[in-house]
C-alpha positions as CSV (number, residue, x, y, z in Angstrom):
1,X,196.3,1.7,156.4
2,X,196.9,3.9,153.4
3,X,199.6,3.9,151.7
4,X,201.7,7.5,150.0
5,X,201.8,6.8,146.0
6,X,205.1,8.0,145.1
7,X,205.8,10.6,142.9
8,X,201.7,11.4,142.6
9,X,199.3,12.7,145.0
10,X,196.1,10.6,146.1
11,X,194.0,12.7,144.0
12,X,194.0,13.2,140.5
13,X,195.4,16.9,139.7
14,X,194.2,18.2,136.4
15,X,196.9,19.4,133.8
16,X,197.6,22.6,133.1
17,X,194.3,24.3,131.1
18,X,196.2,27.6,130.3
19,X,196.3,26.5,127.1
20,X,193.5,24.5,125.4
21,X,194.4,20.6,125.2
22,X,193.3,17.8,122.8
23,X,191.5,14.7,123.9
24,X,190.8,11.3,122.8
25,X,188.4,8.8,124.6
26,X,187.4,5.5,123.9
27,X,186.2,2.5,125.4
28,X,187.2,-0.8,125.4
29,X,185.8,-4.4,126.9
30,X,187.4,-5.8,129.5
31,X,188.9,-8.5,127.8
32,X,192.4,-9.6,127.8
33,X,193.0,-9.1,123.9
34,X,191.8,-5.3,124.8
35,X,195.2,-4.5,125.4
36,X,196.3,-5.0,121.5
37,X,193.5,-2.6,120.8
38,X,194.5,-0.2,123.7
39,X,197.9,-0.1,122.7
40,X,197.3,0.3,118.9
41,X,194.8,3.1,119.4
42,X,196.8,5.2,121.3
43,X,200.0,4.9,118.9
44,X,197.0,5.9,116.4
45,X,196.1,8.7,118.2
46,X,199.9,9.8,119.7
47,X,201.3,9.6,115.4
48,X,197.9,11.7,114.5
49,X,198.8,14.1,117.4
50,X,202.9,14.4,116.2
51,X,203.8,13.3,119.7
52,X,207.6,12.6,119.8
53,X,208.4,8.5,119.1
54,X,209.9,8.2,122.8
55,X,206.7,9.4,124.2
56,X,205.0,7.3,121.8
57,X,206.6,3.9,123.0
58,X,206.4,4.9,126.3
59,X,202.2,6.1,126.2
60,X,201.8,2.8,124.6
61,X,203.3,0.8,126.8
62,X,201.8,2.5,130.1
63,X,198.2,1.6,128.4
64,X,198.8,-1.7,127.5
65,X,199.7,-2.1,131.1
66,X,197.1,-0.7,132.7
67,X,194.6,-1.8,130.5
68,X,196.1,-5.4,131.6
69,X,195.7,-4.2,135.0
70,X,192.5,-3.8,135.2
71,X,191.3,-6.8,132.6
72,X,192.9,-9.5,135.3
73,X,192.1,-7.5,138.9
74,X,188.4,-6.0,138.4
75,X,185.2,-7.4,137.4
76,X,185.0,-4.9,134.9
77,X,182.7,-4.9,131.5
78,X,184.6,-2.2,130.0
79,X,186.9,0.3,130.8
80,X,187.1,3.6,129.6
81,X,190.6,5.2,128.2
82,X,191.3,8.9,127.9
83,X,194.4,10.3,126.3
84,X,195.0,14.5,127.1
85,X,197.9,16.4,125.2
86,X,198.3,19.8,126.8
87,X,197.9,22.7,124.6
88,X,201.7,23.2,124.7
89,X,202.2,20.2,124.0
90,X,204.3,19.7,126.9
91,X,202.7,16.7,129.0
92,X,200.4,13.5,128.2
93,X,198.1,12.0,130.4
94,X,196.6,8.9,130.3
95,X,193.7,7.8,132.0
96,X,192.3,4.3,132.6
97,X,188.7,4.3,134.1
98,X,187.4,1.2,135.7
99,X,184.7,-0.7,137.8
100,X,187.0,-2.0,140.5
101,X,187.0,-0.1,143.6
102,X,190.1,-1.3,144.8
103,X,192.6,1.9,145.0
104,X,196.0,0.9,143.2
105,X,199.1,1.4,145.4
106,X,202.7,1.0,144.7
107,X,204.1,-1.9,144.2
108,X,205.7,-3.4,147.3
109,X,208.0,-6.3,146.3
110,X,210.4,-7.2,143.2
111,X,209.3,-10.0,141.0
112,X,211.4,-13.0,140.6
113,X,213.5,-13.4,136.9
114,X,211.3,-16.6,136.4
115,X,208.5,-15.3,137.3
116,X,206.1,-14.5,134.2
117,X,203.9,-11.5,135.2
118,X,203.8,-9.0,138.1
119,X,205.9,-6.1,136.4
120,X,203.3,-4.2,135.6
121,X,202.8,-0.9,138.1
122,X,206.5,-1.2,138.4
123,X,207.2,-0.5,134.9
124,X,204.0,2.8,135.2
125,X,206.7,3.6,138.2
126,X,209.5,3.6,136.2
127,X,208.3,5.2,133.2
128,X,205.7,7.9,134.1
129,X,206.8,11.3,135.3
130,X,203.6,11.2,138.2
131,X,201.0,8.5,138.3
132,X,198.1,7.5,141.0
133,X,194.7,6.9,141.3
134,X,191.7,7.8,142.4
135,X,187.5,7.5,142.6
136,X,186.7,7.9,138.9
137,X,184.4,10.6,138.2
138,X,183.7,8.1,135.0
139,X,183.0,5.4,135.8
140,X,181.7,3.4,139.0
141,X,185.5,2.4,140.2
142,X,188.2,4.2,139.7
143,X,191.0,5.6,137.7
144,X,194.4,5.0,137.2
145,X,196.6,7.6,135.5
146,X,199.8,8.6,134.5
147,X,202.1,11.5,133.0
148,X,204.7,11.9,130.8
149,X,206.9,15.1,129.5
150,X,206.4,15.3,125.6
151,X,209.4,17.5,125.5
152,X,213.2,17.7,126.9
C-alpha cells in the first residue's frame, strides 16, 4: 500500500523555468561524516548565492538530514546533492540522489524525548514548504527533495 506524501506530490515537479535558475551539484560518499561536508557546502554555496540567513539555516539543516538519511538506510557509495535557486530567486530546491530504492514516506509515529535519533523526515516535514521523492533520474535509487520560499 502506498502511502500520500503530504504537502508533495509522488513525483518530482520541476520549479518554475520562466526565469533561468542557478545550480550547484556535488557528490559526496556515503559516509556518516558526509553530512559535515553536506552541510558546509551548501551554507558555501547559499552565502555565495545571497540567499537570506533563514533559508540558509534551514537549506543546511534539510541536507544534513537527508544526507544522514540516506548514509544509515541505503547501501549507497555516494550520493549525489543538487541545490536550484530559481531565477527570481523566490524558491530553493534541494535534491538528494541515492542508490536505495526504497521510496521515502512520511513519518508515521512521534519519537520518544529519550530517544536519540528518529527526527529526521519529521524535521524535512516541518521545515520544507513541499518535499517527496521519487525514482531518481541520477542515480540508480532515488531522490529525495525538498522546497523552501527564499522570500516573505
Amino acid at each position: 500500500m502506498t502511502l500520500p506524501t503530504p504537502s508533495a506530490p509522488a513525483s518530482t515537479p520541476a520549479l518554475p523555468t520562466s526565469m533561468p535558475c542557478q545550480e550547484y551539484w556535488f557528490d559526496l560518499p556515503a559516509l556518516r561524516t558526509s553530512a559535515r561536508s553536506a552541510r558546509d557546502t551548501v551554507r558555501a554555496r547559499l552565502c555565495d548565492w545571497q540567499v537570506p540567513g533563514d533559508t540558509c539555516c534551514d537549506a543546511v539543516l534539510l541536507v544534513s538530514e537527508l544526507t544522514t538519511n540516506a548514509v544509515l538506510h541505503t547501501d549507497s557509495g555516494r550520493l549525489l546533492c543538487g541545490l536550484t535557486l530559481t531565477g527570481d530567486e523566490r524558491r530553493l530546491r534541494i535534491e538528494l540522489h541515492d542508490d536505495g530504492r526504497t521510496p521515502v514516506r512520511p513519518p508515521e509515529c512521534r519519537v520518544g524525548p529519550d530517544e536519540e535519533s528518529g527526527r529526521g523526515l519529521l524535521l524535512v516535514q516541518q521545515l520544507a514548504d513541499r518535499w517527496g521523492s521519487a525514482r531518481s533520474t541520477r542515480a540508480e535509487g532515488k531522490v529525495v527533495w525538498a522546497e523552501l520560499a527564499t522570500s516573505p
